[in-house]
C-alpha positions in Angstrom: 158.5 109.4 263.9 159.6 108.4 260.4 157.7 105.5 260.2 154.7 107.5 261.1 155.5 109.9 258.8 156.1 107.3 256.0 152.4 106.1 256.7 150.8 109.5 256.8 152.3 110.0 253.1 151.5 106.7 252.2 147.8 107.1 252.8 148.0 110.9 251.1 149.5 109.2 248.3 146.4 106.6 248.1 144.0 108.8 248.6 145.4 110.9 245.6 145.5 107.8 243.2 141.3 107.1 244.5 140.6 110.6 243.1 142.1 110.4 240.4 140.6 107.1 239.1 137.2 108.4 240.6 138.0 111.5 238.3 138.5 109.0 235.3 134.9 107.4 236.1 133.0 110.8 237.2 133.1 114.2 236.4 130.9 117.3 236.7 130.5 116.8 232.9 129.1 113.3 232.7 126.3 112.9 234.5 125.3 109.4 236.5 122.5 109.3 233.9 121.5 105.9 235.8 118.4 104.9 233.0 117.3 102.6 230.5 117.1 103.4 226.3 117.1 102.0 222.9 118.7 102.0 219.9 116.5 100.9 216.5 116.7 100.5 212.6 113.4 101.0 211.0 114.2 98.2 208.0 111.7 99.6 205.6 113.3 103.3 205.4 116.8 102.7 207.3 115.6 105.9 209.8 117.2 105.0 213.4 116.1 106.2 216.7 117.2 106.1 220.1 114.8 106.9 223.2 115.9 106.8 227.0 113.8 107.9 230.1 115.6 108.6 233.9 115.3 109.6 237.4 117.7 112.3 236.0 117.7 116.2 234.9 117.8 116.5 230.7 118.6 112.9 229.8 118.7 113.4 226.4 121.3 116.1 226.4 123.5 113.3 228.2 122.6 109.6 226.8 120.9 110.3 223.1 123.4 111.5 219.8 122.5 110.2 216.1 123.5 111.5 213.1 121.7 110.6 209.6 123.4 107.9 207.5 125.6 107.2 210.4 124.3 105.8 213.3 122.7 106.3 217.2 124.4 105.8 220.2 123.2 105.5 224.0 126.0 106.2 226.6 124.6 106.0 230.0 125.2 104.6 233.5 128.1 106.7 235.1 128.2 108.2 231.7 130.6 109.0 229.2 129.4 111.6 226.7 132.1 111.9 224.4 131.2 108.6 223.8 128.3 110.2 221.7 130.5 112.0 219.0 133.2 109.6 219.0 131.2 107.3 218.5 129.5 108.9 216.0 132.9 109.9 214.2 134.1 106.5 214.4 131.3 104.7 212.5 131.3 107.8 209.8 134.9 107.1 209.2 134.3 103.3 208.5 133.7 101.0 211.3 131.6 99.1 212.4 129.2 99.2 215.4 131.2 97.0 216.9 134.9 98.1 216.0 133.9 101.4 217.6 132.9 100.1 220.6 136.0 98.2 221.2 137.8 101.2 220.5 135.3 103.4 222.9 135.9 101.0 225.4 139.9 100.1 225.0 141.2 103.4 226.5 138.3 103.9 229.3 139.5 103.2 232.8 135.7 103.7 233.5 134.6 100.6 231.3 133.3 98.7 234.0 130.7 101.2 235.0 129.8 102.2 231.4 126.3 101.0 229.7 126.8 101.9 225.6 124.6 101.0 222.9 125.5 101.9 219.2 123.2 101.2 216.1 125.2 101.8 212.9 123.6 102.5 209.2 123.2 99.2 208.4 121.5 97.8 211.5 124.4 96.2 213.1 124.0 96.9 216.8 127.1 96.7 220.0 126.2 97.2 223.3 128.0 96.9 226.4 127.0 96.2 230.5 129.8 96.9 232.5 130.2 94.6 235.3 129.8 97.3 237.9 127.0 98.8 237.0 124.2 99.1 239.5 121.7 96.3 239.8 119.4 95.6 238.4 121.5 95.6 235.1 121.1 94.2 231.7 120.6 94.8 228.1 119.0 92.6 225.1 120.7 92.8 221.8 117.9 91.7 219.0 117.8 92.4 215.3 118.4 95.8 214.5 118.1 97.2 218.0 119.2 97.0 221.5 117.3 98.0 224.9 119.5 98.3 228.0 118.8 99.5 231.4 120.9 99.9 234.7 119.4 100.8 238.2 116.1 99.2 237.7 113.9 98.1 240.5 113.9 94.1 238.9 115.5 92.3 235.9 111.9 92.1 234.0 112.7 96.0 232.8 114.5 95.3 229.0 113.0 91.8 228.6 109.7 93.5 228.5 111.2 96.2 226.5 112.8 93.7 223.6 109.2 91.8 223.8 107.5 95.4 223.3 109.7 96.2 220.1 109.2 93.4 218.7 105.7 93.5 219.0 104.9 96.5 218.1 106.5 96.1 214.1 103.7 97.7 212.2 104.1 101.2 214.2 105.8 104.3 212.9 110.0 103.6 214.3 108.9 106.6 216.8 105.9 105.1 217.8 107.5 101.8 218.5 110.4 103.0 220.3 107.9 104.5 222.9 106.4 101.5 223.0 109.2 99.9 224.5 109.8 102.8 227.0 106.2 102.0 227.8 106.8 99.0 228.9 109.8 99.2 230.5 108.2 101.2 232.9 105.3 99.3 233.0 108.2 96.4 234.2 109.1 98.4 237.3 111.4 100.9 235.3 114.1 102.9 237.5 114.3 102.0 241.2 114.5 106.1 241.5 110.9 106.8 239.7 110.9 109.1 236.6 112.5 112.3 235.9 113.1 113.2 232.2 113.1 111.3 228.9 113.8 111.8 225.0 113.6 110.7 221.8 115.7 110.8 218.4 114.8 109.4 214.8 116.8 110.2 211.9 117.3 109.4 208.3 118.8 106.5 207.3 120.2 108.3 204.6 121.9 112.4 205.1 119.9 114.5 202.5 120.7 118.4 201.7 121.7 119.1 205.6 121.4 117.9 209.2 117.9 120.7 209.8 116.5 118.3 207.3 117.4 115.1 208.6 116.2 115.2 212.3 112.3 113.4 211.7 111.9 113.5 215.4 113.9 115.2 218.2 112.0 115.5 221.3 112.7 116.2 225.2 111.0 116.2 228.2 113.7 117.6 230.9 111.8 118.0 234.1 108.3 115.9 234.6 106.4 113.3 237.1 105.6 111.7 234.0 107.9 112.4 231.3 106.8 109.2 229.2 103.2 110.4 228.9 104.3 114.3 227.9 106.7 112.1 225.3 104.2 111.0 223.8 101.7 114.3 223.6 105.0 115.8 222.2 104.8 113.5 219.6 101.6 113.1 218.7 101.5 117.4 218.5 104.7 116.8 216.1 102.6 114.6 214.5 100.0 117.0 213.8 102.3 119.5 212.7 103.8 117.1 209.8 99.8 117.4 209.2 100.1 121.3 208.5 103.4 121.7 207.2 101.6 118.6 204.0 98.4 121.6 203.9 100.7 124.2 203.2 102.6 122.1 200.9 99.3 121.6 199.4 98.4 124.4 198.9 101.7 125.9 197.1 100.6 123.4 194.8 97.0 124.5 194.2 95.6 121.2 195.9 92.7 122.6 198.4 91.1 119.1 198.9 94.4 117.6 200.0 95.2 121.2 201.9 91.9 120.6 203.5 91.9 117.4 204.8 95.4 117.8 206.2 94.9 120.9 208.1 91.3 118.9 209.4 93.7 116.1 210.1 95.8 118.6 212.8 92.9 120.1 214.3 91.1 116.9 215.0 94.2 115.6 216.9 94.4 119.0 219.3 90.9 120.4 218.8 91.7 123.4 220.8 94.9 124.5 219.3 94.3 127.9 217.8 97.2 128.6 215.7 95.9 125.5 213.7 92.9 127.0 213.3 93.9 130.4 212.4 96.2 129.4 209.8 94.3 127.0 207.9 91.5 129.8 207.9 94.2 132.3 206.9 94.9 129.7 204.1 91.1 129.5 203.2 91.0 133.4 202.6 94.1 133.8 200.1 92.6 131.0 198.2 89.1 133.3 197.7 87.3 131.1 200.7 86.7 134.3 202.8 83.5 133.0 204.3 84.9 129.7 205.1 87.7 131.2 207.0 85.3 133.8 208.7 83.4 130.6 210.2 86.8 129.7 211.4 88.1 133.1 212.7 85.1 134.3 214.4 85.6 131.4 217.5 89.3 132.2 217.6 88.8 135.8 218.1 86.3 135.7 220.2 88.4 133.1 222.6 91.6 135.4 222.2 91.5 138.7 220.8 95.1 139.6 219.7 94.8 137.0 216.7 92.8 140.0 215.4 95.4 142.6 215.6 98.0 140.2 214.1 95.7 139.4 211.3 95.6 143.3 210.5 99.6 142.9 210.4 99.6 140.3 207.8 98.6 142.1 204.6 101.9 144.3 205.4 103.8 141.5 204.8 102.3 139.5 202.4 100.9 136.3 204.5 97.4 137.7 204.2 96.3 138.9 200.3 92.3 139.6 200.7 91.0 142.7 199.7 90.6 146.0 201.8 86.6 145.2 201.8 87.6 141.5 202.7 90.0 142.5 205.4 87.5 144.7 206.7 84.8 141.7 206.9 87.7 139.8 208.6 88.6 142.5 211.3 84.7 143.3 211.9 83.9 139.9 213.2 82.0 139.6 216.4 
């Protein structure tokens, strides 16, 4: 009886230690964000990204942190988060990629299931496989940049993503980034299929504050194909930097310049009406009434309550036409 006893508390006593160490490896909080990413320096302006896609919910709220003039970092696998602002805080109080890796790593009893990637300010890149990650498993450290990937259906996945990177030099840092995702999938991507995906540039340098120095921060949480809404985020973020440079133009009294960069938006999403609207908004404080009623009257027509907000705007100063010209405006047809 007491030997039984002895074994029944022996195997209590194991499965209490398994928890626990499972409980160092997994929690509710860290998500098995099972994926692949990469981390890049842009050497012309120092701006560093870092993209991921998954057969997981919100990957970028999981695997993706960067801060300007600091560094990116991709934690992933059966991930660690707080590997994102430690590592983060370790680089920004000195060290290198490298040194904060090791230190990331030293006091993990999960480090064997762990896929890290940090980029620091100057280009200097660590990553690290764990040897129990899930096959296929693998990463490809190159110059300024890393692309690693766990779960994959074959071992072509970050080959074809380092190949991609490289190739693709003379595109925006964004732009090339996605490239690699591209191809990565392209390879065979995750053995799961596709879930979510993000992407995150900023500045090589911190400026005023951290609303300034996010260039790019886009997410795609729930999609069949969250690499090609990715990319239509970015190419409408794109043609936003394209109005915000018209009304910068035209604070400056440039109407060429705010001209061809509102054009420059609409021809990438031709049936965005807010683009419209406000470059023809534009066109009428600057004495252009009948060019912005050419532009109005289509938008109108197509949805009617730009026409009461445009009777809000004189109120508070967004719209400055005259109460005949406001009239004109209001009586289109």
């Amino acid at each position: 009886m007491f030997l039984k006893r002895s074994l029944v508390a022996l195997a209590v006593l194991l499965l209490g230690l398994a928890q626990v160490a499972a409980a160092q490896v997994y929690s509710t909080t860290d998500p098995l964000a099972h994926t692949f990413s990469i981390v890049a320096r842009d050497p012309a302006t120092g701006d560093m990204a870092v993209a991921v896609q998954s057969h997981w919910f919100s990957v970028g709220t999981s695997v993706s942190w960067g801060e300007a003039g600091v560094g990116v970092v991709a934690t992933q696998s059966f991930t660690n988060k707080s590997f994102g602002l430690r590592g983060l805080a370790l680089l920004k109080s000195g060290k290198s990629a490298q040194q904060a890796l090791d230190e990331l790593l030293a006091n993990d009893e999960g480090r064997d299931v762990r896929q890290v990637a940090i980029l620091d300010n100057q280009g200097r890149v660590a990553v690290h496989t764990g040897k129990k990650c899930v096959d296929m498993a693998g990463h490809i450290a190159g110059k300024e940049f890393s692309v690693q990937a766990n779960m994959m259906l074959n071992d072509k996945v970050w080959p074809a993503m380092a190949k991609a990177y490289e190739q693709n030099a003379s595109l925006p840092l964004a732009e090339r980034v996605l490239a690699a995702l591209d191809a990565a999938q392209a390879a065979g991507g995750d053995i799961r299929g596709r879930q979510s995906a993000a992407l995150l540039v900023v500045r090589g340098k911190a400026t005023e504050g951290p609303w300034a120095d996010r260039l790019v921060d886009l997410r795609v949480d729930d999609n069949a194909a969250p690499l090609t809404e990715l990319r239509r985020l970015l190419k409408l973020h794109r043609a936003y930097e394209h109005m915000n440079a018209g009304d910068l133009a035209v604070e400056k009294n440039d109407m060429p310049k705010a001209i061809q960069e509102y054009q420059a938006a609409e021809k990438m999403f031709p049936n965005n009406l807010e683009m419209k609207y406000w470059h023809a908004i534009t066109l009428a404080n600057k004495q252009q009434v009948p060019a912005a009623l050419a532009l109005l009257r289509p938008i109108f027509k197509e949805e009617p309550n730009w026409r009461i907000l445009t009777e809000r705007l004189p109120k508070v100063g967004l719209l400055t036409v005259s109460d005949a010209e406001l009239k004109q405006i209001l009586s289109l047809k």
